[in-house]
NUFINU-886821 format. One record per atom (N, C-alpha, C): residue in one letter; x, y, z. Coordinates in steps of 0.02 Angstrom, whole numbers, plus 50000, padded with zeros to 5 digits. Layout:
N
aXYZ ...
# end
This chain:
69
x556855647653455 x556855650153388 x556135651353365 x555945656753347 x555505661353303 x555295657053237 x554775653353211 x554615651753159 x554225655353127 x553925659253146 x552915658953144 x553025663853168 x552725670753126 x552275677553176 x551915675453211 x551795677953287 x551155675153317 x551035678853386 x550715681053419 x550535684353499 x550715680653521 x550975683653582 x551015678653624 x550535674953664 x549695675853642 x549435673453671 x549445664653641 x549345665853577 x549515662853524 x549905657253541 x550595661053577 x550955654553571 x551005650453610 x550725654153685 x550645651253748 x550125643653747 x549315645453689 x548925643053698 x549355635153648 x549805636253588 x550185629853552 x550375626753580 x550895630353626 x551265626953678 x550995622253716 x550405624353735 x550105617853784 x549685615253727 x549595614253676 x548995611253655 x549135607853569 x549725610453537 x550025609853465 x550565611253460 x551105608653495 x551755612153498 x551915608353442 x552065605053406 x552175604053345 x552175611353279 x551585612353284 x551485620953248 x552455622953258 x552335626353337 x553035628453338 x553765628053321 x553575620853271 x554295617253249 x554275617453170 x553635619453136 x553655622653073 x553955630053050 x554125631152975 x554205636652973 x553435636952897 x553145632752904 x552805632052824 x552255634652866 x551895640852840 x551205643552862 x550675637552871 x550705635152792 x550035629652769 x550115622652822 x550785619652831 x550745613452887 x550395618052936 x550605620852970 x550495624053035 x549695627153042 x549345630052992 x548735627852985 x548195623352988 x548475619052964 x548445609352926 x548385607253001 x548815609653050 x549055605853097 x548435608653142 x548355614453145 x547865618253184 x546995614753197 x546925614953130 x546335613453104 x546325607653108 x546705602453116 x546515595953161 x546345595253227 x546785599253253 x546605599453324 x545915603853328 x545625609253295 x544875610953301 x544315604853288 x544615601653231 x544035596953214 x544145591353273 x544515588953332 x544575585153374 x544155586853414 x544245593353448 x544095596253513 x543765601053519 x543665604953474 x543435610953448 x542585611953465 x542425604953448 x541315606053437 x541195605053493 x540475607053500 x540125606053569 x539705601053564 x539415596753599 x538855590453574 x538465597353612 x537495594953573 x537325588753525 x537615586753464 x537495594553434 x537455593453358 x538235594753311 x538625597553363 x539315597853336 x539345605253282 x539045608753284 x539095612253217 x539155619853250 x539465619653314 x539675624953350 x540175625553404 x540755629753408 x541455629053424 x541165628453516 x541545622853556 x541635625053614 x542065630353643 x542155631853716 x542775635953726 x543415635353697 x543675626853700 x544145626853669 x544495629453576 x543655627053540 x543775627153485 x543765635353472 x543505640953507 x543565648453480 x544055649953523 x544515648453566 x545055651553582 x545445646053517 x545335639653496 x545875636653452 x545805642853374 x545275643153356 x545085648253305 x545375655253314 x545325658653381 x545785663653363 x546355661653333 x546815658853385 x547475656753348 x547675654853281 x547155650653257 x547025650653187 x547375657253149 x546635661953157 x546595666753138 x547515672453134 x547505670753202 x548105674153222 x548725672853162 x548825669253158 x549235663753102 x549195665253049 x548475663953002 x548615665952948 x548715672952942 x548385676452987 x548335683552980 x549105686852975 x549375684953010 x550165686653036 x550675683853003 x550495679052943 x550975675852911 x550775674952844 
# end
């Protein structure tokens, strides 16, 4: 079941990484939910104040989300 507009790249990358998202139909949780997982995994050391790989492929999806919903 379909909650969420989203690519499928989108949904591939939830699936392994926020599948929770996929069990909302509320834009704002599913955001909420996103943006925790960026602020987890997302920064690069030293200084933290720039996305690793994970965190700009997590940011597209982001993006993808609100954009699409």
């Amino acid at each position: 079941m379909i909650l969420l507009n989203m690519t499928s790249e989108s949904r591939t990358f939830l699936e392994k990484n926020c599948p929770e998202v996929l069990t909302t139909d509320n834009i704002g949780q599913a955001l909420d939910l996103l943006y925790d997982l960026i602020e987890d995994k997302g920064f690069a050391p030293p200084h933290y104040d720039e996305y690793n790989d994970f965190g700009r492929e997590a940011q597209r999806v982001y993006d993808d989300l609100y954009l699409s919903n």
